[in-house]
Backbone bond lengths (Angstrom), bond angles and torsions (degrees), N, CA, C in turn:
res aa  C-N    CA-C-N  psi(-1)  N-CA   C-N-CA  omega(-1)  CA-C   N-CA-C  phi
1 X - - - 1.467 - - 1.518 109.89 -
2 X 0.868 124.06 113.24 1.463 140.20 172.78 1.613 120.94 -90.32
3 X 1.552 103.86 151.07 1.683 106.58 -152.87 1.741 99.31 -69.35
4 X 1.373 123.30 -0.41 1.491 120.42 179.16 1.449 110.27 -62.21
5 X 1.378 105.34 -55.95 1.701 124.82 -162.21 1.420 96.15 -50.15
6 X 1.812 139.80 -28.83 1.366 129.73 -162.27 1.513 104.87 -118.20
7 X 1.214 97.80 53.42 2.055 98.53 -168.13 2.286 85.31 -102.87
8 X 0.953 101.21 134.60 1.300 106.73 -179.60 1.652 109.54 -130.89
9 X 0.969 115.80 136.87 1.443 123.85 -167.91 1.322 117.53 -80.41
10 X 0.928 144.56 115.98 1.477 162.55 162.17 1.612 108.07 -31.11
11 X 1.517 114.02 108.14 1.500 115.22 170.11 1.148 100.44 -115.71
12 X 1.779 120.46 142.67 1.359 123.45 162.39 1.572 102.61 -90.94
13 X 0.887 152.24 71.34 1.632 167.81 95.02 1.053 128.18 -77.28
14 X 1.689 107.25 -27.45 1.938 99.61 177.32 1.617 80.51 65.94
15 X 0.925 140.57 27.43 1.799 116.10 171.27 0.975 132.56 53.33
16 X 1.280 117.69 21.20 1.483 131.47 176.39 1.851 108.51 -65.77
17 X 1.434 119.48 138.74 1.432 112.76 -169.41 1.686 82.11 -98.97
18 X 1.723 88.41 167.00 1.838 102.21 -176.10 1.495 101.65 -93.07
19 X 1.695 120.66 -16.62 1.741 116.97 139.45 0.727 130.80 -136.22
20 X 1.599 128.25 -160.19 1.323 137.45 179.93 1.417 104.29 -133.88
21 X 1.539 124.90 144.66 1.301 138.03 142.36 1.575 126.57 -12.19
22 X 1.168 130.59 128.80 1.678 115.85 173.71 1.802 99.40 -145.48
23 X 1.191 119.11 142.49 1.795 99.88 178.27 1.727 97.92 -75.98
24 X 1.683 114.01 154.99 1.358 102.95 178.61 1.320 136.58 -90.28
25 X 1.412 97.77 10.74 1.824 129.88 169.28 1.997 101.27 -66.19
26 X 1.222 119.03 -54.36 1.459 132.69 166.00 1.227 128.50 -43.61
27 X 1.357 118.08 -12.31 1.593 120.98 -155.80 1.694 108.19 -121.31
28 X 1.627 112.34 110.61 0.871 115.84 -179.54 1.914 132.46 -99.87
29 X 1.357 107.96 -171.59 1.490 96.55 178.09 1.574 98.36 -77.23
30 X 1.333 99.80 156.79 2.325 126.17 -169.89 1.354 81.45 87.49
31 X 1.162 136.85 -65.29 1.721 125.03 -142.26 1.293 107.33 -64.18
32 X 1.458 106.48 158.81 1.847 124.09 176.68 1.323 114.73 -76.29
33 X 1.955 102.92 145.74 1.564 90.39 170.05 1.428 87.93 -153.78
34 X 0.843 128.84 -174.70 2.364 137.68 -158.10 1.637 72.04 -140.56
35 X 1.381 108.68 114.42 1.428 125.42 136.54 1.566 114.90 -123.22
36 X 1.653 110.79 131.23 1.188 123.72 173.86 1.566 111.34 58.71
37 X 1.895 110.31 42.27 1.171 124.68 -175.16 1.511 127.66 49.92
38 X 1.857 106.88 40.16 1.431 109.10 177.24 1.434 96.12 -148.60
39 X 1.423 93.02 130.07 1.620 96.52 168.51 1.447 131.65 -45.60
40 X 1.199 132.57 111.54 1.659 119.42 179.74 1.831 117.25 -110.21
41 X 1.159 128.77 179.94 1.377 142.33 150.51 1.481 95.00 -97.88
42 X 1.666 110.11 142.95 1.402 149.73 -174.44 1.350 81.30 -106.53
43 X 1.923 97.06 113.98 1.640 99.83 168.05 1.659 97.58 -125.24
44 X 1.549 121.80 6.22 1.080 103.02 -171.54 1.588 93.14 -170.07
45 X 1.179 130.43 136.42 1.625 141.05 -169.14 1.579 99.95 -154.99
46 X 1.256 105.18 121.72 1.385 126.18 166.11 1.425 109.00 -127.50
47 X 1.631 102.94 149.86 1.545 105.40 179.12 1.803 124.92 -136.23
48 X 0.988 102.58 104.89 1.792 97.14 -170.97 1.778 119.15 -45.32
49 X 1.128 104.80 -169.76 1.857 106.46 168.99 1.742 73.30 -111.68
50 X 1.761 82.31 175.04 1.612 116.93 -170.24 1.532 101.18 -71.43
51 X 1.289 129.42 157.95 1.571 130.59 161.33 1.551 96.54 -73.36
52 X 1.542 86.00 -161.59 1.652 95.60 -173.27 1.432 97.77 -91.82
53 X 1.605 122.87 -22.28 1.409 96.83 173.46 1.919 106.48 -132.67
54 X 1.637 100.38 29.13 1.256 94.93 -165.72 1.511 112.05 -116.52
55 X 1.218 121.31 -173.87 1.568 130.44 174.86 1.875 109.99 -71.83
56 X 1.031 112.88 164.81 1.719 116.92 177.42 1.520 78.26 -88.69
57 X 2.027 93.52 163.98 1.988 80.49 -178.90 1.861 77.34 -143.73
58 X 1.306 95.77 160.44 1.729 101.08 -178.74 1.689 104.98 -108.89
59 X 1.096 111.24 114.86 1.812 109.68 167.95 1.356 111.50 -75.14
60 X 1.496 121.67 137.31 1.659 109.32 -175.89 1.419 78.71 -138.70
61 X 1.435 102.10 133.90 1.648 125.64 149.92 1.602 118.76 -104.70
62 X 1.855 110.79 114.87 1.357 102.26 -161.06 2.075 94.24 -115.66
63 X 0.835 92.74 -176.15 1.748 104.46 153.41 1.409 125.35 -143.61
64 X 1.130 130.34 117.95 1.208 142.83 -177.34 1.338 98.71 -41.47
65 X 1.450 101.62 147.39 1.573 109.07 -165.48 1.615 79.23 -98.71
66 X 0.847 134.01 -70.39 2.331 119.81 -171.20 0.991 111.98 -52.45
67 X 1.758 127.69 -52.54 1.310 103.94 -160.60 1.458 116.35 -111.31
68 X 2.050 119.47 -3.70 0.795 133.61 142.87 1.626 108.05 89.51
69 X 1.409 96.42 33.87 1.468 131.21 -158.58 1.920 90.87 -101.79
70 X 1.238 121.83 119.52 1.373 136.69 157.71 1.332 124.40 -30.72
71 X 1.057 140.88 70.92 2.022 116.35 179.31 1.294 100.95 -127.67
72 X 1.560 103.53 166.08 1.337 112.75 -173.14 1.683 107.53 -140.20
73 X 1.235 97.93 170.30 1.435 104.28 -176.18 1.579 120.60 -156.42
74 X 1.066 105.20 145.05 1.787 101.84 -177.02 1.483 106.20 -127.75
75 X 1.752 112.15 121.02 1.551 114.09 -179.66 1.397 105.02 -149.80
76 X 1.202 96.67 136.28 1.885 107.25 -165.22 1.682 102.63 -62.93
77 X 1.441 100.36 142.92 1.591 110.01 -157.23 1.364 107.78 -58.66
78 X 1.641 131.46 -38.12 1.105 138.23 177.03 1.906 127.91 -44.31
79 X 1.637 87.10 -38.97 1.103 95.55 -167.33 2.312 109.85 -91.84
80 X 1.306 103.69 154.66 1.480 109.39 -166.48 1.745 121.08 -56.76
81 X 0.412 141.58 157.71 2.078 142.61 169.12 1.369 103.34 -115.78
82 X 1.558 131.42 157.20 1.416 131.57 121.79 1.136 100.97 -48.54
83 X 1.861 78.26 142.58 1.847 82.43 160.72 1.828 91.93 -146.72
84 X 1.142 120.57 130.30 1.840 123.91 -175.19 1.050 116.78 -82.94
85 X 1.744 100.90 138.26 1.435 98.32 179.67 1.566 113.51 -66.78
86 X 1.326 112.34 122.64 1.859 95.37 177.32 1.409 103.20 -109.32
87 X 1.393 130.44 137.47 1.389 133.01 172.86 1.708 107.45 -119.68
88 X 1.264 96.76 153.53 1.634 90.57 -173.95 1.802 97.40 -128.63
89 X 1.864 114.90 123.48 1.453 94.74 178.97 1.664 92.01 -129.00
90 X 1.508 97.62 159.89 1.135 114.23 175.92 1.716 113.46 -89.85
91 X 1.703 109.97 154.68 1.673 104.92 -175.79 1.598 97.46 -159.41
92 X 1.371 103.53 169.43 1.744 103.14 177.20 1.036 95.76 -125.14
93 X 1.758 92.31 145.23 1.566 102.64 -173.30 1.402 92.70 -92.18
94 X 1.482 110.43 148.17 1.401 146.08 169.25 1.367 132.24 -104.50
95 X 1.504 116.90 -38.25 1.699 120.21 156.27 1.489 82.95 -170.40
96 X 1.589 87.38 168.69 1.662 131.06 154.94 1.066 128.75 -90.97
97 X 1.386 127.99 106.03 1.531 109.09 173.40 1.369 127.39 -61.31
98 X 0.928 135.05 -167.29 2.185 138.76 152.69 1.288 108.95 -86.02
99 X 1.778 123.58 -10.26 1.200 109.79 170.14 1.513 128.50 -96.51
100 X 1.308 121.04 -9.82 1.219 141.64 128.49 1.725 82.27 146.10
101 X 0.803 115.56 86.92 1.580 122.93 -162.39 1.530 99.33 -159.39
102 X 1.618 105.34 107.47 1.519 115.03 154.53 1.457 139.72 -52.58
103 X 0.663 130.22 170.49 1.979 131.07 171.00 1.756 92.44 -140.09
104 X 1.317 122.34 136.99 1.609 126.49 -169.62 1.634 77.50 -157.71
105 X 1.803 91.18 149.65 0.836 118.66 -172.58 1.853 116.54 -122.48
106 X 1.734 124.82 93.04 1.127 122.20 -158.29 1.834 107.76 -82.75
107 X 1.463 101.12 172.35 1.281 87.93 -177.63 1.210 144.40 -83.86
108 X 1.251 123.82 3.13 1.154 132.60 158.94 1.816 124.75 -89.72
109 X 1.750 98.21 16.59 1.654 89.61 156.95 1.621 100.96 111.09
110 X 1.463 125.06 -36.31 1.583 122.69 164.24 1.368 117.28 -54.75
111 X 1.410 98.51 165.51 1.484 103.47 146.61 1.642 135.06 -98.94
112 X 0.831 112.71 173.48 1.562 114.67 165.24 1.418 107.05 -144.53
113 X 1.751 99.51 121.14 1.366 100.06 -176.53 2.058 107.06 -129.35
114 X 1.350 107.95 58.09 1.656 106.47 -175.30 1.190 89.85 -125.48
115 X 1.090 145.66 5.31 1.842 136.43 -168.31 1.836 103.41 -92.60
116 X 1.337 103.82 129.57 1.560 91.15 176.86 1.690 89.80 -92.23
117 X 1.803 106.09 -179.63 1.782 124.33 179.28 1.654 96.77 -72.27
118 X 1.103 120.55 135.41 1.330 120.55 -173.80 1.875 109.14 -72.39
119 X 1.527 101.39 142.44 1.532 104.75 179.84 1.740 116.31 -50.59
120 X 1.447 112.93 -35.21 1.922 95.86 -170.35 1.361 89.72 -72.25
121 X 1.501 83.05 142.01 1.396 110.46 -167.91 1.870 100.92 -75.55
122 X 0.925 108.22 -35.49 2.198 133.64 -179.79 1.726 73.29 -37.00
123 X 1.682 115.83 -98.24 1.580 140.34 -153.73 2.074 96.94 -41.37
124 X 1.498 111.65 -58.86 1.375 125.87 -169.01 1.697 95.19 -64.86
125 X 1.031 134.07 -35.97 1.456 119.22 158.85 1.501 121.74 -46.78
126 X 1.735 115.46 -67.84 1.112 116.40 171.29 1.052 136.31 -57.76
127 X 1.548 117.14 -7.58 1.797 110.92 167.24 1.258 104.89 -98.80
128 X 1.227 121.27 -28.21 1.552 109.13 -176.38 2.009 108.06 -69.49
129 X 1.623 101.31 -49.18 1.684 95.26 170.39 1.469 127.36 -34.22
130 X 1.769 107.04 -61.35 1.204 120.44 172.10 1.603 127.48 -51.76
131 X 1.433 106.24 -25.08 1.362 114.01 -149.96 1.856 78.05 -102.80
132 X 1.449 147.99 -1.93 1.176 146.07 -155.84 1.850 86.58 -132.43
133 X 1.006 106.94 -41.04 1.719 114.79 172.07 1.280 104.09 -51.75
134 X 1.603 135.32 -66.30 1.016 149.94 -175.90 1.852 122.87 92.93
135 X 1.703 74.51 44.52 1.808 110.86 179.02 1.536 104.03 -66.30
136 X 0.775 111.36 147.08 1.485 122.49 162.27 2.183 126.50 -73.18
137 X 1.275 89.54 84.83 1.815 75.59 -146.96 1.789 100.78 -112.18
138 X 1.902 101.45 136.52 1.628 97.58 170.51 1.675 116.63 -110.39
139 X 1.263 106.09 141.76 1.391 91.08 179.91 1.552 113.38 -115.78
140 X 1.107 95.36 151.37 1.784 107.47 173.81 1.267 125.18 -60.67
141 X 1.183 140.10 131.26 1.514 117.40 168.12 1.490 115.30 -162.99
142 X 1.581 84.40 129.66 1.660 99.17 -143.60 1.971 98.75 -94.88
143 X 1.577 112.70 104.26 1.407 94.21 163.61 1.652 122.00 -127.10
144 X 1.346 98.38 155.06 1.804 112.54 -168.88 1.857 92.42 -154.89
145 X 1.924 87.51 135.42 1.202 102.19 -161.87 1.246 166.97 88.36
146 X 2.121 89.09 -11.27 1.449 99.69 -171.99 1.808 108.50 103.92
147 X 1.417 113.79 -4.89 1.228 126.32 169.82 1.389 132.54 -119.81
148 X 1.247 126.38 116.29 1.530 119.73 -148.23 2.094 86.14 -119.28
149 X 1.428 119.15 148.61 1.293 129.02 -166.16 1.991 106.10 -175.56
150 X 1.463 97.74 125.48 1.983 106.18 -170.74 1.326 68.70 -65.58
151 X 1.148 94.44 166.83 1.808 126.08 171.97 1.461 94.04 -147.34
152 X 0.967 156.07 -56.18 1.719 162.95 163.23 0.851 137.46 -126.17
153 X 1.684 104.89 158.88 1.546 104.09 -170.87 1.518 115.29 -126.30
154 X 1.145 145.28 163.01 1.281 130.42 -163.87 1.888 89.41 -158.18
155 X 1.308 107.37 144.16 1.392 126.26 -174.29 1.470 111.62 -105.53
156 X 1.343 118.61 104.86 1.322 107.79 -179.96 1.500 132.37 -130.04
157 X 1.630 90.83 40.90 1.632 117.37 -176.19 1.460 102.37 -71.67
158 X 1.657 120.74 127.32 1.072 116.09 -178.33 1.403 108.97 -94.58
159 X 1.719 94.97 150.42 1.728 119.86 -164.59 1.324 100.40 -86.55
């Protein structure tokens, strides 16, 4: 056996999956679930009785956490769901580009500069005001899946 045969390829994930398994009897309204391969919020779970020869089944109405798009899904309670890891981190904004491209500032001292200004127009008001104010501002930004998106902003210019 020669040192070729044990050459193993280098992942920056460590192999971490973007979810985990959950049965769909378990899964309530706020909580996450992957319908039609997109992460959503559980805003609504209903659950039938059993047929005469079938499984109980859970209806879930979610909304996509990015695009905030409605879908639903029906899967007998027994059986497993995705469900996404969602993490939410906080960062300070540092500039705006002209290409609609942030500069954030993580906590250990880098930057991160791949996030575009988020589409609602409500949030993309308030960073650009603040960020022209010359507020002190952190934003939230929530990613699951391989998809990173601000979700909030918080002002923390001291008075």
């Amino acid at each position: 056996m020669s040192d070729e045969e044990h050459h193993f390829e280098a992942k920056g994930d460590a192999g971490a999956s973007k979810t985990f398994p959950q049965q769909a009897g378990t899964i309530r309204k706020n909580g996450y679930i992957v319908i039609k391969g997109r992460p959503c919020k559980v805003v609504e779970v209903s659950t039938s009785k059993t047929g005469k020869h079938g499984h109980a089944k859970c209806h879930f109405v979610a909304i996509d956490i990015f695009t905030a798009k409605k879908l639903e899904d029906i899967v007998p309670s027994s059986h497993n769901c995705d469900i996404p890891h969602v993490n939410r981190t906080d960062y300070q904004l540092i500039d705006i580009s002209e290409d609609g491209f942030i500069s954030l500032l993580t906590e250990n001292g880098n930057t991160k500069d791949d996030l575009r200004l988020p589409t609602d127009d409500g949030l993309l008001t308030q960073i650009k005001d603040g960020f022209a104010e010359g507020k002190d501002l952190v934003v939230t930004v929530m990613s699951a899946m391989g998809e990173e998106q601000i979700c909030a902003l918080k002002d923390i210019t001291k008075s």
